[in-house]
C-alpha positions as CSV (number, residue, x, y, z in Angstrom):
1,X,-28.5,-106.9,48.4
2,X,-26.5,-106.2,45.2
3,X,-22.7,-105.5,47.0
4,X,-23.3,-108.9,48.8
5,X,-24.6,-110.8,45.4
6,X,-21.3,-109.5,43.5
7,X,-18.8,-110.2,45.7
8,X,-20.5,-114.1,45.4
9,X,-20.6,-114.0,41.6
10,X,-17.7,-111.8,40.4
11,X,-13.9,-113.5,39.5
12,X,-11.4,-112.1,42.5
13,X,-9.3,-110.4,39.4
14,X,-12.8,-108.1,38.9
15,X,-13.4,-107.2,42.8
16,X,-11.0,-104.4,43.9
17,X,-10.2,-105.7,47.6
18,X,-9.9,-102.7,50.4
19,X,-6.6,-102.0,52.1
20,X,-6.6,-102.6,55.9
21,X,-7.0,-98.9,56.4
22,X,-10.5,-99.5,54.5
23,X,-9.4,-97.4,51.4
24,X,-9.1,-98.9,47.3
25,X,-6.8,-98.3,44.6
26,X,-8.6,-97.3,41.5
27,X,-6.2,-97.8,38.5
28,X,-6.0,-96.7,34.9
29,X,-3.3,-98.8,33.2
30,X,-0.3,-96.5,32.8
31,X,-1.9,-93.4,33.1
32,X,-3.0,-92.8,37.0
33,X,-3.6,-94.3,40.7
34,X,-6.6,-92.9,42.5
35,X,-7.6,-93.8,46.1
36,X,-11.0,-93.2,47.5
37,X,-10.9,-93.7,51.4
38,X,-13.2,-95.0,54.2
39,X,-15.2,-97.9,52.2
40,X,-17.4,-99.4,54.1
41,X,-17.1,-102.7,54.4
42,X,-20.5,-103.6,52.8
43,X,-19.9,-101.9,49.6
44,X,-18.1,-104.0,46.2
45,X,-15.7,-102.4,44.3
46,X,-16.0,-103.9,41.0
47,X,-13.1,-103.3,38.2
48,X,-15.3,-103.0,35.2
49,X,-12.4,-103.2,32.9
50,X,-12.1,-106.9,33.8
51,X,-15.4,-108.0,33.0
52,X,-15.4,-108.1,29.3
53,X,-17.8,-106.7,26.5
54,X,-21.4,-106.2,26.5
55,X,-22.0,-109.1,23.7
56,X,-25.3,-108.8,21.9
57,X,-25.2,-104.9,21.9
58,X,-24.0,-103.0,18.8
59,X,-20.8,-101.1,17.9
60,X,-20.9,-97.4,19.2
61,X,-21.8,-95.1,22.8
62,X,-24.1,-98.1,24.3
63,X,-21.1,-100.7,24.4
64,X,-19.1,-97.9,26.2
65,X,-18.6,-98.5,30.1
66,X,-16.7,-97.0,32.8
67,X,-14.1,-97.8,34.7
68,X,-15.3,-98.7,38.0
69,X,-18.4,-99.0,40.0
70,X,-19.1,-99.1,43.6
71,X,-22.3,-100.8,45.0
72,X,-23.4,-100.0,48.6
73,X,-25.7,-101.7,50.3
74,X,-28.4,-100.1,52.6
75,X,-30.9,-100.9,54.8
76,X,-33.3,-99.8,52.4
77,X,-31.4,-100.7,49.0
78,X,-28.5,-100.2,46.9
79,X,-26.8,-97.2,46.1
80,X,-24.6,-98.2,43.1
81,X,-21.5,-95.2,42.0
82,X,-19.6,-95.2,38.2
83,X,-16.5,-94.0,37.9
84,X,-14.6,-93.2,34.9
85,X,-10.9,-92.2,35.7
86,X,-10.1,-89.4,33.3
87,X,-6.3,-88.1,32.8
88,X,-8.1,-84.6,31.8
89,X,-11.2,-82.4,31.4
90,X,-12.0,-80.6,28.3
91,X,-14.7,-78.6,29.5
92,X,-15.4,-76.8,26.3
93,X,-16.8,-79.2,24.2
């Protein structure tokens, strides 16, 4: 299952570890804390920040990433989340 595989691959510095109350920290450098409660302990928090740039693909929107991602794992498969922490919305563009 993919949340298993990461947590067995990825650098401690790139897995966000839960709290004891099962909740995660998601942070944007100097700009804001978010916490998302209840994680299940079979779900990987992954920090995408840490990991690095996509080499091999070119400049512009498809080397773009967000911040996070959760991956869950299910009896029947993965349910992977993105998360990209924004400071605000501008709904009219």
């Amino acid at each position: 299952m993919l949340a298993a595989r990461l947590k067995k691959i990825l650098e401690s510095k790139t897995l966000v570890s839960p709290e004891a109350d099962g909740s995660v920290t998601l942070r944007e450098q100097d700009v804001m804390d978010v916490s998302v409660l209840q994680i299940p302990e079979r779900a990987a928090t992954v920090n995408l920040q840490n990991i690095g740039d996509f080499s091999g693909v070119k400049n512009g929107r498809w080397k773009q990433r967000c911040d996070y991602m959760f991956a869950l794992d299910e009896v029947d498969g993965s349910e992977v989340v993105f998360v990209e922490l924004k400071k605000s919305l501008d709904a009219g563009k």
